[in-house]
N, C-alpha and C positions, 0 to 999 in steps of 0.2 A: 504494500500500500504506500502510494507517495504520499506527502506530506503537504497540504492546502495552504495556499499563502497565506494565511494569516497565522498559521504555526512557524510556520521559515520569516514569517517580521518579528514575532514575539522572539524566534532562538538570535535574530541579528541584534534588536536590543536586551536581551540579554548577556548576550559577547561584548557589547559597548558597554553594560557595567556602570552604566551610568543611572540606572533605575532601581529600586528596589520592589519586591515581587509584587505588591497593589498598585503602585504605578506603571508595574507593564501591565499589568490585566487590566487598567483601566485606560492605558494609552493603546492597548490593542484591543479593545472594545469586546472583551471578553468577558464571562461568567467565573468565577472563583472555582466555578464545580467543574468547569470548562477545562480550566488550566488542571485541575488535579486529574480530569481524565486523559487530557494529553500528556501529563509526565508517569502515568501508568502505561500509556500506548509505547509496546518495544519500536514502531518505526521511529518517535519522536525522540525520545533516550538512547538511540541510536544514533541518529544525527546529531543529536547533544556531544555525547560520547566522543562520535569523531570530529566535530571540533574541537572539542579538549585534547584528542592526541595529536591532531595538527599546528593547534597553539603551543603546546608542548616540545612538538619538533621544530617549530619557528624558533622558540625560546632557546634551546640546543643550540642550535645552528648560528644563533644569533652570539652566544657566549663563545663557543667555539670561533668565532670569525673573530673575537678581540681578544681571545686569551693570551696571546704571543704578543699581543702589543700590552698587558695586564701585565705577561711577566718580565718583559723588556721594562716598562715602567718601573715595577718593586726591586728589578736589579740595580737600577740608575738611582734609585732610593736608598740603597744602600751607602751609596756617597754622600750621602746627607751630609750639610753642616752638625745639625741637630742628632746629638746624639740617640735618641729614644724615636724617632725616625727611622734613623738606620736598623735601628735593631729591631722594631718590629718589622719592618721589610723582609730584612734576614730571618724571622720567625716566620713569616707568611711565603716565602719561597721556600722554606722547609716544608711547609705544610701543603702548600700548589701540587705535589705532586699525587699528594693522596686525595685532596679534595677533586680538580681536575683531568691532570694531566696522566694519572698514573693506566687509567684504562684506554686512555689513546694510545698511549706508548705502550701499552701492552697486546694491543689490536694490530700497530705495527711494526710488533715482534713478530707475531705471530706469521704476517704480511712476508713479511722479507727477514728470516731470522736471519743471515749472512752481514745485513746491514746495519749502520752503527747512524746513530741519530745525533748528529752536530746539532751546536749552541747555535742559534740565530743573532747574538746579541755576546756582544767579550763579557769574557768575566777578568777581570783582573784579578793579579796578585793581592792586592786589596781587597775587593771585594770578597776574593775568597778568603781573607784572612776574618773578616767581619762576620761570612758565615760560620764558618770554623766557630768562632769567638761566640756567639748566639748558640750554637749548638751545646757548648759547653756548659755553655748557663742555665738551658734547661736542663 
């Protein structure tokens, strides 16, 4: 069963998140009994559904496309004048790998296990003496 335009207006403003549920039922000129019968209807919870896992993979995709320039950032952070700066940088690149980056790099091990996955960004002597030094402390 497809879905009637006035169910596919009510799931658009509800993805705009800008209404709360008596203000869509009464901005989509709807019955209260209306909307609780279309959120028991599996076509309608279905296209709910796959909005939420499509929003989900925008979201992905969207952190993925600036994580390298995230971790390019908190490395250049490390140079802080500010001491307490640097060193949370250095705690937060310790931890980038388990929050983020560790199941990319694990996906392309898996990919090309032969290959070796270069820095994008220098690490200096310094810098690496800064994480060193942060790692200790914890």
């Amino acid at each position: 069963m497809k879905l009637n335009k006035k169910q596919l207006a009510l799931i658009e403003d509800l993805f705009a998140g800008e209404m709360d549920e008596q203000q869509l039922i009464e901005k989509n000129k709807i019955t209260k009994n209306t909307y609780n019968k279309w959120l028991a209807d599996e076509n309608f919870t279905a296209e709910i559904a796959r909005r939420i896992s499509v929003a989900r993979l925008q979201s992905k995709l969207l952190i993925a496309r600036f994580s390298l320039a995230a971790a390019a950032k908190l490395v250049q952070l490390t140079e802080s004048e500010k001491e307490e700066t640097a060193r949370r940088a250095c705690l937060d690149i310790i931890a980038f790998p388990d929050s983020v980056g560790e199941k990319l790099l694990q996906k392309q091990g898996e990919e090309n296990e032969d290959s070796q996955t270069e820095l994008d960004f220098p690490l200096t002597e310094k810098t690496a003496e800064k994480l060193l030094l942060a790692l200790c402390e914890e």
